[in-house]
N, C-alpha and C positions, 0 to 999 in steps of 0.2 A: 413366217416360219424361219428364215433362216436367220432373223434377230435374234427369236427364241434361241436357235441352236447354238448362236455366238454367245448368248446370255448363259448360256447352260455351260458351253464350255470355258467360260471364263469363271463360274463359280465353281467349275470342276478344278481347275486348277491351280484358283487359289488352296481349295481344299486339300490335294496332293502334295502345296508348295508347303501348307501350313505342319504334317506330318516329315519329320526329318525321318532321312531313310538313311541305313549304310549300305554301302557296295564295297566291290573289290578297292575301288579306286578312291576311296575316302577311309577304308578304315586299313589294309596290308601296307604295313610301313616298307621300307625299303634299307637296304645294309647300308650303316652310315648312321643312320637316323639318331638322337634322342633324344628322350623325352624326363625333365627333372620333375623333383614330386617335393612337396613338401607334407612332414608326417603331422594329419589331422587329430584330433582328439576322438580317439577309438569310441566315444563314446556315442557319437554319434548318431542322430535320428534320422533313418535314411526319407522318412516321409510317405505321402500318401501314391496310390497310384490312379490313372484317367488321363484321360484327354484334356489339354490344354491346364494341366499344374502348374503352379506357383512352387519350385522349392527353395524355402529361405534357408540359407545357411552363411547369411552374412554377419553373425555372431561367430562363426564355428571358429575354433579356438587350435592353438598347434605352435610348433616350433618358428623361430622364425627365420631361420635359414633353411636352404633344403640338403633334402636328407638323404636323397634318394633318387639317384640317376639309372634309368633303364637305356641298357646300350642295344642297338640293333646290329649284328654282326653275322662273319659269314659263319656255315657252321662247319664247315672245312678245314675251318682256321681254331677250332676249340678243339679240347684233349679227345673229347671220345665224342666229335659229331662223325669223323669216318668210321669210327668202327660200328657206329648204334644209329647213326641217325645219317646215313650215307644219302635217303634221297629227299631229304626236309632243303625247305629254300632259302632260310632265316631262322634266325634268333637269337631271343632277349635274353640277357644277362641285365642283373646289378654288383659291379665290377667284381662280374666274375663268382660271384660266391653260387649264384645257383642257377642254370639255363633252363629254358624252357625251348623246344624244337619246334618250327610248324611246315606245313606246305599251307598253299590257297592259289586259287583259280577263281573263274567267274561266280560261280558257283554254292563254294564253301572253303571254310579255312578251318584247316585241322591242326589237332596237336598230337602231334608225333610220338613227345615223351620228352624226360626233364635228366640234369643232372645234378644233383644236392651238392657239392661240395663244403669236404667237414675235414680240417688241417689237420686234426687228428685223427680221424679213422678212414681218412682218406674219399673218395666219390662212391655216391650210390645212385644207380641208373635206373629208372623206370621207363622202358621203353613199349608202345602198346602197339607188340607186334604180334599180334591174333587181330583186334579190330581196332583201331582209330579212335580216336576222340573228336565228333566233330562241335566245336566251340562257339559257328556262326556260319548261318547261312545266306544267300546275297540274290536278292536284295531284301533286307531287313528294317522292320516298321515298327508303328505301333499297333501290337495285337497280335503281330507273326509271333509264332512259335513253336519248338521242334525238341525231342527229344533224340537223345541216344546211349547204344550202350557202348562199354568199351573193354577192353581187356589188354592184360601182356603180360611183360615178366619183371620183377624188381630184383636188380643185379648189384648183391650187397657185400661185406665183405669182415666178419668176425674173428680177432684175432689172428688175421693173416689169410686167414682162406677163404675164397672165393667162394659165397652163395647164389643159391636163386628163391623165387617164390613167386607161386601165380600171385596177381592182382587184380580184379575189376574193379567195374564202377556204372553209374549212370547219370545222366546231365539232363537237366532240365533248363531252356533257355526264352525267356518271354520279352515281346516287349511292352510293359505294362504301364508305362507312361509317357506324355509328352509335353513339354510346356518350356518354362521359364527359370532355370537356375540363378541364382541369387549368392554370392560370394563378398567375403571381404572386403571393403574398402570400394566400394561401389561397381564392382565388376556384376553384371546384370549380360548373361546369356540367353537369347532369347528363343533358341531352335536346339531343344535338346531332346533327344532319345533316352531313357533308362530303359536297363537293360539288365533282368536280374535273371541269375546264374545260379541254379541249386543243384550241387551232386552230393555223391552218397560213394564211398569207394571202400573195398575191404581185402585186406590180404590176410594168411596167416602165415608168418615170420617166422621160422625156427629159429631159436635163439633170441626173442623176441615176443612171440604167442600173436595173440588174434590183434588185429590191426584194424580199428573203426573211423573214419574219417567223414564229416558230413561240411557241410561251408555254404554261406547264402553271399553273393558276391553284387551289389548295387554298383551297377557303372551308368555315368552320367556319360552322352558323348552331345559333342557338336558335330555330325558333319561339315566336314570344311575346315574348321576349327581344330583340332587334330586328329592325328588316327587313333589315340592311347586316348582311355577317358580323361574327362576334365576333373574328376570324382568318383573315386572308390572308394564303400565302404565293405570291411569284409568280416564276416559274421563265421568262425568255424569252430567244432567242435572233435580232437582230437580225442577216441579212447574216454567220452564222456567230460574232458578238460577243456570249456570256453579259449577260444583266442580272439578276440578284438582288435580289427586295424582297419586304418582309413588315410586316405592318399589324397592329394590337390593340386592342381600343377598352377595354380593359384597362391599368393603369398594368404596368411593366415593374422588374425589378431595374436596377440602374443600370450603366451600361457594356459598352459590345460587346464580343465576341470578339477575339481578336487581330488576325487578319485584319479584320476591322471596324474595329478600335481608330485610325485614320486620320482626320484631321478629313474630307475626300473620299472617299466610293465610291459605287455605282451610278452609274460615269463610263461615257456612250458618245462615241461620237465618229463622225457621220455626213453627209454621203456617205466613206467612206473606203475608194478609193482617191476623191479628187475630183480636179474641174477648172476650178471656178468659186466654187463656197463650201460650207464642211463647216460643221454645226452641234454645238460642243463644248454635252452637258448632264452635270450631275455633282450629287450630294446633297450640302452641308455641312453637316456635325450642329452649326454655330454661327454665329452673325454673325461676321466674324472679317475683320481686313485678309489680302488675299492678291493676287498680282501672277500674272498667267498671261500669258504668255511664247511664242512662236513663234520655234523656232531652225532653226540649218538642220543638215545634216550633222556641220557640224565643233563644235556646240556653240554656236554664235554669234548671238547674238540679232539676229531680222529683225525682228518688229513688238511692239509690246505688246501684248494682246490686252485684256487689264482690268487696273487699278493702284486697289485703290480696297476699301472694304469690301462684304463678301459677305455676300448673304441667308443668315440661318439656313432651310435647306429646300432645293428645288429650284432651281437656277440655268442660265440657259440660255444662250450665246451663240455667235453666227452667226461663223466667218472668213473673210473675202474671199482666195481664193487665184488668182483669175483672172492675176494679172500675176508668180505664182508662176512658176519655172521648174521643169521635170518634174523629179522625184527624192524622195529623201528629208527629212523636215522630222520635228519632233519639238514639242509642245506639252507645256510644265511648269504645272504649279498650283503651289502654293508660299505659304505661309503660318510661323509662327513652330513648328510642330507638325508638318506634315509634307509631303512634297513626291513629289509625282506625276509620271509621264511617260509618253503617248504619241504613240504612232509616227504618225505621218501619210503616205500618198503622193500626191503629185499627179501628175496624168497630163499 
């Protein structure tokens, strides 16, 4: 009998060891912390889901420097963590352009609320102070899984004055696979969790209108291995507008996909239809001169919108359409490598 039970509990816990788990103490980073990413090819196949998966992604294709550093900092020390997010413990920024706030305990880690930062129309806060967002709960496997809902207020700011607007949303959080990631250049992880993330969030904007946001978020983690996944791939839908991105803290083969191959993508373009000002954001995989352009119907250039060189990374800029007339307009990017176009309407 008590062979049996030693036998019993040694295939118990191999079984246990075999399922990677996260907790407090493997997945809440600490101030100080970061973590660099390199940008993968949005295009990305996030793979199947089960127990004991194989996911190859040793072809997967991307920049070959990194692109994108997440800072862990206090939130004390940011413009508005004392005034919005006084009792969050942490948060991530990428230098600076947009935070996100959390608390976490044994338990669960929550999200607070975010700050956008935009140089031209200055910061917009979403802070979810009616109910929480909670993001993950501890200790998390494969097969756990939990919803929730959330709500607060988004603190924006039009032509100078200070607005508000309800916000909700709801998060769906699973773990629905576990196995084997497979990355460039012979990096083979062999104790991985995914972990996919579906919400649904909706506000209505005055000055703005109805606001739809949906997003399916695939995170690869190692416990142990870090707290930030190894693999993000992020599937969202703005207002009915596809956005596609994907992260690796992994170096990548050199050069995107075809559809990728474009110095410009993960371009949105929002409020669209607008009436007052749309904010054009887009990725350039290099510093690079490029001229973006505001035309009208017939082809015909109205305003310049930038004439000047471009961050390698994220770029972001506001257009004044208020003294627009109603109809069709068309926005070009435009660089010595390739050349983008869209549609705008004003109302």
């Amino acid at each position: 009998m008590n062979k049996f039970l030693l036998f019993l509990g040694l295939i118990t816990g191999i079984s246990l060891q075999a399922q990677p788990t996260l907790t407090n103490a493997n997945m809440v980073p600490s101030i100080g912390e970061t973590y660099t990413y390199y940008v993968a090819d949005s295009l990305a196949n996030p793979g199947g889901s089960g127990a004991n998966i194989t996911w190859d992604f040793s072809t997967l294709k991307g920049y070959a420097v990194p692109t994108e550093t997440i800072y862990i900092v206090n939130p004390a020390l940011t413009p508005q963590g004392p005034v919005y997010f006084g009792s969050s413990q942490f948060a991530d920024t990428s230098a600076g352009k947009n935070i996100t706030y959390y608390t976490a305990n044994s338990n669960e880690m929550i999200n607070k609320g975010y700050v956008f930062v935009n140089p031209y129309t200055g910061s917009s806060v979403i802070e979810w102070d009616i109910n929480d967002e909670k993001i993950m709960q501890f200790p998390f496997t494969y097969s756990t899984s939990f919803n929730d809902n959330y709500s607060g207020t988004l603190h924006y700011t039009v032509l100078g004055t200070p607005l508000t607007a309800a916000i909700s949303g709801s998060v769906n959080v699973q773990g629905d696979g576990h196995g084997t990631l497979m990355l460039p250049f012979s990096v083979t992880l062999s104790n991985v969790l995914r972990v996919v993330t579906t919400e649904n969030a909706s506000a209505n904007i005055p000055g703005f209108g109805p606001v739809n946001i949906s997003s399916t978020i695939y995170s690869f983690y190692e416990p142990g291995t870090s707290k930030y996944p190894i693999l993000r791939i992020i599937n969202s839908t703005l207002n009915g507008t596809q956005s596609n991105m994907a992260y690796c803290k992994y170096p990548l083969n050199a050069g995107a996909s075809v559809t990728e191959n474009g110095a410009f993508h993960n371009i949105s373009l929002f409020p669209n239809p607008a009436n007052q000002h749309t904010q054009l954001s887009f990725y350039s995989s290099k510093s690079n001169t490029a001229h973006i352009l505001l035309k009208n119907i017939l082809g015909q250039k109205v305003s310049t919108v930038f004439s000047g060189t471009l961050n390698a990374g994220n770029n972001t800029f506001t257009i004044e359409t208020e003294q627009l007339k109603s109809g069709i307009y068309f926005i070009t990017i435009e660089n010595s490598e390739s050349l983008k176009t869209i549609k705008l309407r004003i109302e």
